[in-house]
DRENVEXKOL-841330 format. One record per residue (C-alpha): residue number from 1; x, y, z. Coordinates in Angstrom, 1 decimal, always signed. Example, Ala and Ser with C-alpha at 12.3 -4.5 7.8 and 13.67 -1.06 7.14 Angstrom:
BEGIN
[firo 1,[+12.3,-4.5,+7.8]]
[firo 2,[+13.7,-1.1,+7.1]]
END
This chain:
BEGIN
[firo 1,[+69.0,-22.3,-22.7]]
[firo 2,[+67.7,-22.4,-26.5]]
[firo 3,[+65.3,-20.3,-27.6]]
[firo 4,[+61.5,-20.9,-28.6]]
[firo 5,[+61.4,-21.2,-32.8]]
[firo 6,[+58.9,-18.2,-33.1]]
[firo 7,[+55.8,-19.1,-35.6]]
[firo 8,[+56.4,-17.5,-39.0]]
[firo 9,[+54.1,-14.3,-40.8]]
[firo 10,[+50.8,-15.9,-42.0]]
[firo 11,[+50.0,-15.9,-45.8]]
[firo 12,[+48.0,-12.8,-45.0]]
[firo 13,[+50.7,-11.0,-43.2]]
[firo 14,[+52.8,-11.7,-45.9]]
[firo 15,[+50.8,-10.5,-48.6]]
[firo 16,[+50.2,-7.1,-46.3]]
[firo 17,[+54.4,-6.8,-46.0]]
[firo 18,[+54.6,-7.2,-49.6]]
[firo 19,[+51.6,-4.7,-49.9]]
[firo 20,[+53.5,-2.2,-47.8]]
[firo 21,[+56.8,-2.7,-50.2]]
[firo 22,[+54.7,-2.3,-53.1]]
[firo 23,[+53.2,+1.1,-51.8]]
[firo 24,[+56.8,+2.4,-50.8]]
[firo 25,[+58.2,+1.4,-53.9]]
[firo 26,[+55.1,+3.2,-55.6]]
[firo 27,[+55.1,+6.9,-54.2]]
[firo 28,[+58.5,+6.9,-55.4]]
[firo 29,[+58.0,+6.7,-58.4]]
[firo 30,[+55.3,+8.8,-58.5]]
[firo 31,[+57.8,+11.2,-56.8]]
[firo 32,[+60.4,+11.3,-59.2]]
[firo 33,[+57.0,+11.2,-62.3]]
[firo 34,[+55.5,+14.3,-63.6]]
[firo 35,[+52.4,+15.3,-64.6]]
[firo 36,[+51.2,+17.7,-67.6]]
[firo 37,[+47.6,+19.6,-68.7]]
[firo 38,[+46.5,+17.3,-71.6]]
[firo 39,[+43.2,+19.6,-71.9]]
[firo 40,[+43.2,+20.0,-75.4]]
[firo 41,[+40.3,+22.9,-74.9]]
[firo 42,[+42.4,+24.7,-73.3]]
[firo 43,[+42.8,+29.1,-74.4]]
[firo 44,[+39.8,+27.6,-76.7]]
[firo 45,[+36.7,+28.9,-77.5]]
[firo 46,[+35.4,+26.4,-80.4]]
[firo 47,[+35.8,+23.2,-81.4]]
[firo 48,[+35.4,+21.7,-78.4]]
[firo 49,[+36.6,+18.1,-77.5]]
[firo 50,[+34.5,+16.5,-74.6]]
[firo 51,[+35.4,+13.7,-72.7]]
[firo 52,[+39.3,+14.1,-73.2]]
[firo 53,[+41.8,+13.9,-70.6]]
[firo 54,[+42.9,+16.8,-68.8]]
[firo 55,[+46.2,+15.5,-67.3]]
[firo 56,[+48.6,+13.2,-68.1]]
[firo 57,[+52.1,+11.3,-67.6]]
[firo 58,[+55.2,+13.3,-68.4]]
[firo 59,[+56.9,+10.0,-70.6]]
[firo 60,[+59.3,+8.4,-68.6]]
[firo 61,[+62.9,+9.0,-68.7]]
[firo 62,[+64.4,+4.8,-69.6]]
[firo 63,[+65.4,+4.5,-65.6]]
[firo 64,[+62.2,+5.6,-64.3]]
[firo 65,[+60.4,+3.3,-67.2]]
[firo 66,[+62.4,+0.1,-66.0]]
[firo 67,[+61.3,+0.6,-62.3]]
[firo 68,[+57.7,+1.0,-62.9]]
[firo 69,[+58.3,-2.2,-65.4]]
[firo 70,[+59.5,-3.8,-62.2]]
[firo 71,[+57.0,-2.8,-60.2]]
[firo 72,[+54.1,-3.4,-62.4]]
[firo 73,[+55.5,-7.3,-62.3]]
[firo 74,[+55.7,-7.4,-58.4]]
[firo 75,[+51.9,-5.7,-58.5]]
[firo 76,[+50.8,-8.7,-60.8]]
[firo 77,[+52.4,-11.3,-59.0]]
[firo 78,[+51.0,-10.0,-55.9]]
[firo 79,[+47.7,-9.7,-57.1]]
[firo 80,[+46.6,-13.2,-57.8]]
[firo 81,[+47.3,-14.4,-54.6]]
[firo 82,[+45.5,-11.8,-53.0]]
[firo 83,[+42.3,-12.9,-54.6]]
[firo 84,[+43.0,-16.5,-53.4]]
[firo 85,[+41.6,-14.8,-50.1]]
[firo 86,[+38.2,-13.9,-51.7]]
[firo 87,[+37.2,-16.9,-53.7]]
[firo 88,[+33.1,-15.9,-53.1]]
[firo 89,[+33.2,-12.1,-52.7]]
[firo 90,[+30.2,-9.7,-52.7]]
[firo 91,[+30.0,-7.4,-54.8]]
[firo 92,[+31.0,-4.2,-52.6]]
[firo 93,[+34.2,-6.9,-52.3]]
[firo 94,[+34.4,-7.5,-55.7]]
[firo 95,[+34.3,-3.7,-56.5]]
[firo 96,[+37.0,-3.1,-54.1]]
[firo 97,[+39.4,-5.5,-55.0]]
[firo 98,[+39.1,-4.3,-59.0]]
[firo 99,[+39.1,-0.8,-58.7]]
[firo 100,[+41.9,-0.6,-56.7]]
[firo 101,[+44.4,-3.2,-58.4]]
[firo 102,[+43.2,-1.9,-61.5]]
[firo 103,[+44.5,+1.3,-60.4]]
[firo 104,[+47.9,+0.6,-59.6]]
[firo 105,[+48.5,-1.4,-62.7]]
[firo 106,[+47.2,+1.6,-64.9]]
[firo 107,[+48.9,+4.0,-62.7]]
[firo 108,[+52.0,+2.0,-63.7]]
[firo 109,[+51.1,+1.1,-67.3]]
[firo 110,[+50.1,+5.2,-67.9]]
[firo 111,[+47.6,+4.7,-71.1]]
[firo 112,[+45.5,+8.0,-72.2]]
[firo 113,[+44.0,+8.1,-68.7]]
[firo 114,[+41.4,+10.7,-67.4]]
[firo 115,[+41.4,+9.6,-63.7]]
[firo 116,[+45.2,+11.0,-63.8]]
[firo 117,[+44.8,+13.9,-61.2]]
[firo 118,[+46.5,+17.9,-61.3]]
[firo 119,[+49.3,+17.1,-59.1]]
[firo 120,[+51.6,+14.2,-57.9]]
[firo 121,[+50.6,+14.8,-54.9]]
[firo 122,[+46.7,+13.8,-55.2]]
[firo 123,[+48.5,+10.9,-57.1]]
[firo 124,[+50.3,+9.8,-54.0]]
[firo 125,[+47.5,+9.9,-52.3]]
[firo 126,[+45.1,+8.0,-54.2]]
[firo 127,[+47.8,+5.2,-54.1]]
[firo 128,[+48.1,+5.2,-50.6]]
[firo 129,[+44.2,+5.1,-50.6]]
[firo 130,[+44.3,+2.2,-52.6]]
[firo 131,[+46.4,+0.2,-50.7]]
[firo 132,[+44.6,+1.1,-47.5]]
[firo 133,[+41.1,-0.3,-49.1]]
[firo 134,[+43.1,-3.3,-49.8]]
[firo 135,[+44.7,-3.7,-46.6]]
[firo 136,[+41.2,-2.7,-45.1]]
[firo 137,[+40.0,-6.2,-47.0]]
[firo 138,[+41.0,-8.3,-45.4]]
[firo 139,[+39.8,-7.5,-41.8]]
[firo 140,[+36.7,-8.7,-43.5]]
[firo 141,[+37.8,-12.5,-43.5]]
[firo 142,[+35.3,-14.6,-41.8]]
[firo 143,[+36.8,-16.6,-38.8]]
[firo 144,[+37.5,-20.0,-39.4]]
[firo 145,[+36.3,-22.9,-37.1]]
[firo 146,[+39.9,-23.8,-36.9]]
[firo 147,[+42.5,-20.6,-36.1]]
[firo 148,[+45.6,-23.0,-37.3]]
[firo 149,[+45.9,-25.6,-39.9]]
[firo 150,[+49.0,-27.3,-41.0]]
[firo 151,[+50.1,-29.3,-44.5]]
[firo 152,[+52.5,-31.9,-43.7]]
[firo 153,[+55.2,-32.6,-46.7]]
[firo 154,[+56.2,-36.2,-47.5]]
[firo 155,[+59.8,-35.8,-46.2]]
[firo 156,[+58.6,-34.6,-42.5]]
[firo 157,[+56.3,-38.1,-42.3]]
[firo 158,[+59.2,-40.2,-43.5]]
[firo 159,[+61.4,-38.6,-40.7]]
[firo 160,[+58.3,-38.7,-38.0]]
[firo 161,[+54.7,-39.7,-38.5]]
[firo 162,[+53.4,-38.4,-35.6]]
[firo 163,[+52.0,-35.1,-36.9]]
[firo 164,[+50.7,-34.0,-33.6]]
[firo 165,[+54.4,-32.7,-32.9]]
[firo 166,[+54.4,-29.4,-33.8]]
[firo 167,[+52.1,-27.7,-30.6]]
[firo 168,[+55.7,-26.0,-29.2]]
[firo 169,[+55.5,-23.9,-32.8]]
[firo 170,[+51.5,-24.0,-33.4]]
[firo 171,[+49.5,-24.5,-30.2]]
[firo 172,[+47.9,-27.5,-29.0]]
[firo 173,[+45.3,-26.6,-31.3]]
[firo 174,[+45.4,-26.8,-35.0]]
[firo 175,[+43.9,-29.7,-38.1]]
[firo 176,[+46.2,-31.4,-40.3]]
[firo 177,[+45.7,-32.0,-43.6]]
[firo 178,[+47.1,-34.5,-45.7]]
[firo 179,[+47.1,-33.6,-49.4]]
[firo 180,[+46.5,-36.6,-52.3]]
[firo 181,[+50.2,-35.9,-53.7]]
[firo 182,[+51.5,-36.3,-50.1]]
[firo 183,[+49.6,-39.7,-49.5]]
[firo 184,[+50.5,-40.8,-53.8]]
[firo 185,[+54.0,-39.9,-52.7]]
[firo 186,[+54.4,-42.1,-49.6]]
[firo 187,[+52.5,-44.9,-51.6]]
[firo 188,[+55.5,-44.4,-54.1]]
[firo 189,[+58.6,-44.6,-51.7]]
[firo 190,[+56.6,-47.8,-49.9]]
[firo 191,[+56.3,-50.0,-52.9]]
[firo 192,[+59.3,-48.4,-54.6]]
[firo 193,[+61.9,-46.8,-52.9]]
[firo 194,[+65.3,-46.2,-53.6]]
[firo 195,[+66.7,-47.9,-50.5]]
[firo 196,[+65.0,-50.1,-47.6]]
[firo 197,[+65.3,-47.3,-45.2]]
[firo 198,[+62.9,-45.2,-47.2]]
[firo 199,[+60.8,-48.0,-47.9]]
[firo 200,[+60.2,-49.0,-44.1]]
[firo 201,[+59.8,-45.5,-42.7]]
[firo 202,[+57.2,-45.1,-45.8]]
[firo 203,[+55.6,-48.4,-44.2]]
[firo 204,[+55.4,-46.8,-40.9]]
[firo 205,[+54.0,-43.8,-41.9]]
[firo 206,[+51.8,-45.4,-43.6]]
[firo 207,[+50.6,-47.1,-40.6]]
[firo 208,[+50.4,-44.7,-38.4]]
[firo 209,[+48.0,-42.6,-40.9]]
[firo 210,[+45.6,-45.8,-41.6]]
[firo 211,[+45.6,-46.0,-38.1]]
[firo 212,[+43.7,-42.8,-37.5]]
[firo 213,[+40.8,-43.9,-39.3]]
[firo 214,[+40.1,-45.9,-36.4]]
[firo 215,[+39.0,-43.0,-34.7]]
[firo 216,[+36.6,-41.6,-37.3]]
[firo 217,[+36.1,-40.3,-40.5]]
[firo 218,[+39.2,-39.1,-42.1]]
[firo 219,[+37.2,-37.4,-45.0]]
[firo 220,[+35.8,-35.1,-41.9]]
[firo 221,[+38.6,-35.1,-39.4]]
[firo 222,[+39.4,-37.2,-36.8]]
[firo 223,[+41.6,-36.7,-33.0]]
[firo 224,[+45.4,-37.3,-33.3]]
[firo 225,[+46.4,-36.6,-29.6]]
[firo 226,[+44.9,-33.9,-27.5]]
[firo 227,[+43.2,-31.1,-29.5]]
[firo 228,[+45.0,-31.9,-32.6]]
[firo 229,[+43.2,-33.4,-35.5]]
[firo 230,[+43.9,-34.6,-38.8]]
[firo 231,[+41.9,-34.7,-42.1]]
[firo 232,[+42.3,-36.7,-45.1]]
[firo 233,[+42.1,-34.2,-48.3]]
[firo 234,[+40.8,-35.5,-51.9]]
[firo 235,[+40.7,-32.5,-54.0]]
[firo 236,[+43.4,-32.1,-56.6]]
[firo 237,[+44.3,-28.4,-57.9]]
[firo 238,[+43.8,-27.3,-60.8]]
[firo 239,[+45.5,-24.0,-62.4]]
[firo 240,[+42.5,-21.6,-62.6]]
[firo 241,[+43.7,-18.5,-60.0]]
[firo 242,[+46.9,-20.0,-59.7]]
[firo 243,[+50.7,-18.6,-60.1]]
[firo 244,[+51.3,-19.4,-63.5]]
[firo 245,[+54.6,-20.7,-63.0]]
[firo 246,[+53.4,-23.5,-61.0]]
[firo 247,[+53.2,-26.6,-63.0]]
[firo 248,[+50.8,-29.8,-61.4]]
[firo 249,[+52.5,-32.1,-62.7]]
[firo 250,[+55.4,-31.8,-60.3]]
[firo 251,[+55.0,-32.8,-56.7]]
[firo 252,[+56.3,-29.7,-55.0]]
[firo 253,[+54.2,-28.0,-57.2]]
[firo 254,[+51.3,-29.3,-56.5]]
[firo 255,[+51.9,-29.3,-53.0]]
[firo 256,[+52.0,-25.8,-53.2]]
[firo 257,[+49.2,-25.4,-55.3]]
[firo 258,[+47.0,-27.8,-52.9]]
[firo 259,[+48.1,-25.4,-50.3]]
[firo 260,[+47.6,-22.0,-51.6]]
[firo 261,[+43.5,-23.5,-52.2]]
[firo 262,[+43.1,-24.8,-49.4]]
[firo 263,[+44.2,-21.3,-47.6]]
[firo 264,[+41.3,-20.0,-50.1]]
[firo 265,[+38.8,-22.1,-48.9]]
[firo 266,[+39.4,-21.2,-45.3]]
[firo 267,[+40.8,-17.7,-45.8]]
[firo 268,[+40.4,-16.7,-42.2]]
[firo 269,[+42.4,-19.6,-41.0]]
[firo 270,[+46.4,-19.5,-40.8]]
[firo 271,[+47.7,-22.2,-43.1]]
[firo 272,[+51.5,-23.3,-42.7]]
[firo 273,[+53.4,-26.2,-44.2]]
[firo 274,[+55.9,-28.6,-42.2]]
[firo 275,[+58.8,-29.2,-44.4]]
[firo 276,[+62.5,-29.5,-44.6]]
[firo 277,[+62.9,-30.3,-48.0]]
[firo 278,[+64.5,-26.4,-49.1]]
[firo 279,[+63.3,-26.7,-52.7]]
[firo 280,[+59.9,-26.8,-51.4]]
[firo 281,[+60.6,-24.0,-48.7]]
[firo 282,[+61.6,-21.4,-51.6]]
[firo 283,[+58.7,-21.9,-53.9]]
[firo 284,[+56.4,-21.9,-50.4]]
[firo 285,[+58.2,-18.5,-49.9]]
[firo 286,[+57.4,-17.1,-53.6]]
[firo 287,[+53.6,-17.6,-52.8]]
[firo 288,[+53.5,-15.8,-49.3]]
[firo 289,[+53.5,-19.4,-48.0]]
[firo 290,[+54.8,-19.7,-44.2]]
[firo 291,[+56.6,-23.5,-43.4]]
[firo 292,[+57.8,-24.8,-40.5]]
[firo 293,[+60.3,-27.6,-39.1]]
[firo 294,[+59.7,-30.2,-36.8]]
[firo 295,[+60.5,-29.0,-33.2]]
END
């Protein structure tokens, strides 16, 4: 007998896996760092400097310096798309968020510092504080009137239109969305496509989406078949909060960045993507992104 396809980690699970890594990876370092007095009033009884540090990084031996490079990378990839969670936050949120990111990128950076503590072991725990607080975020995510919602890619409508296929792998309730560059692609492939097969089953997709509007508002989100719906989207991306290395003017790129916003604007929803194409797949991966197959 096969087995079920099991639902891949949300975006949020995957940004708390990649938090946990980041932690790991962290007291490490701080393991194998060492801390010095800095007090420059120290055995003194004039001259007094105030406001100077008291403690500070031992320098780095070249190995240890490349790993915190690394790390300090992984932190500021990580980072962005954490924030995509928390696109109106209070300021208690906002607070949060900054002081402890900003924390783990000094801690790795190690300017003249004078929240640098006595021992590596208050360091190690100030780290695993921060990434508690963090972790402790994002039980704060409002629930969403809709648990699931699904991105369908281009390729997955050629192959089958009928987007209401995926309950076996997302529950017989979710909302579809069907992004601008999705319905500008299939517009594409119907008036020009490489070969008549494309063309046609970009004619019948096609169909079968202009169909829906007969059962409402596609703007607001109408019934596919049984408690799944579908909703027309109309926003494009833009780069602002975005993975850098995401350029809009290329499709998967765009798909991805219409994705990783829309997760933003419903932040307590999970989002996942139906494709196949496995270009897409591995940039959907580098951004925390869960996708799917058809059943």
């Amino acid at each position: 007998m096969a087995s079920t396809p099991t639902t891949p980690p949300t975006y949020l699970d995957r940004l708390r896996s990649d938090l946990d890594l980041i932690e790991a990876d962290f007291v490490q370092i701080l393991a194998d760092s060492q801390i010095r007095n800095t007090d420059p009033n120290r055995g003194r009884d004039y001259v007094m400097h105030f406001g100077a540090p008291k403690w500070g990084w031992v320098p780095s031996s070249p190995e240890l310096q490349a790993r915190r490079m690394e790390l300090l990378g992984r932190v500021r990839d990580w980072e962005p798309l954490f924030r995509l969670l928390f696109p109106h936050p209070t300021p208690e949120v906002t607070k949060r968020l900054e002081e402890n990111l900003e924390l783990l990128q000094r801690w790795l950076e190690r300017p003249r510092d004078k929240t640098v503590p006595a021992t590596i072991d208050k360091a190690t725990d100030h780290v695993r504080e921060a990434g508690t607080a963090l972790r402790q975020l994002g039980e704060l995510l409002p629930p969403d009137s809709w648990a699931v919602r699904l991105v369908v890619d281009t390729n997955v409508l050629l192959d089958d239109p009928d987007v209401a296929i995926y309950t076996p792998l997302l529950g017989k309730r979710y909302m579809v969305h069907v992004m601008p560059a999705v319905l500008r692609e299939l517009d594409d492939h119907k008036r020009g496509g490489r070969n008549p097969d494309i063309r046609e089953a970009a004619k019948k997709a096609d169909r079968r989406l202009k169909g829906l509007r007969t059962n409402g508002d596609m703007r607001r989100g109408v019934r596919v078949a049984g408690d799944v719906h579908a909703v027309f989207e109309h926003i494009e991306p833009k780069g602002d909060g975005l993975p850098n290395w995401l350029d809009l003017d290329v499709p998967d790129d765009r798909l991805v960045a219409s994705t990783l916003l829309l997760q933003s604007r419903h932040p307590g929803s999970s989002v996942y993507v139906a494709s196949d194409d496995i270009n897409l797949q591995t940039k959907l991966a580098a951004v925390g992104l869960p996708f799917i197959e058809a059943p």
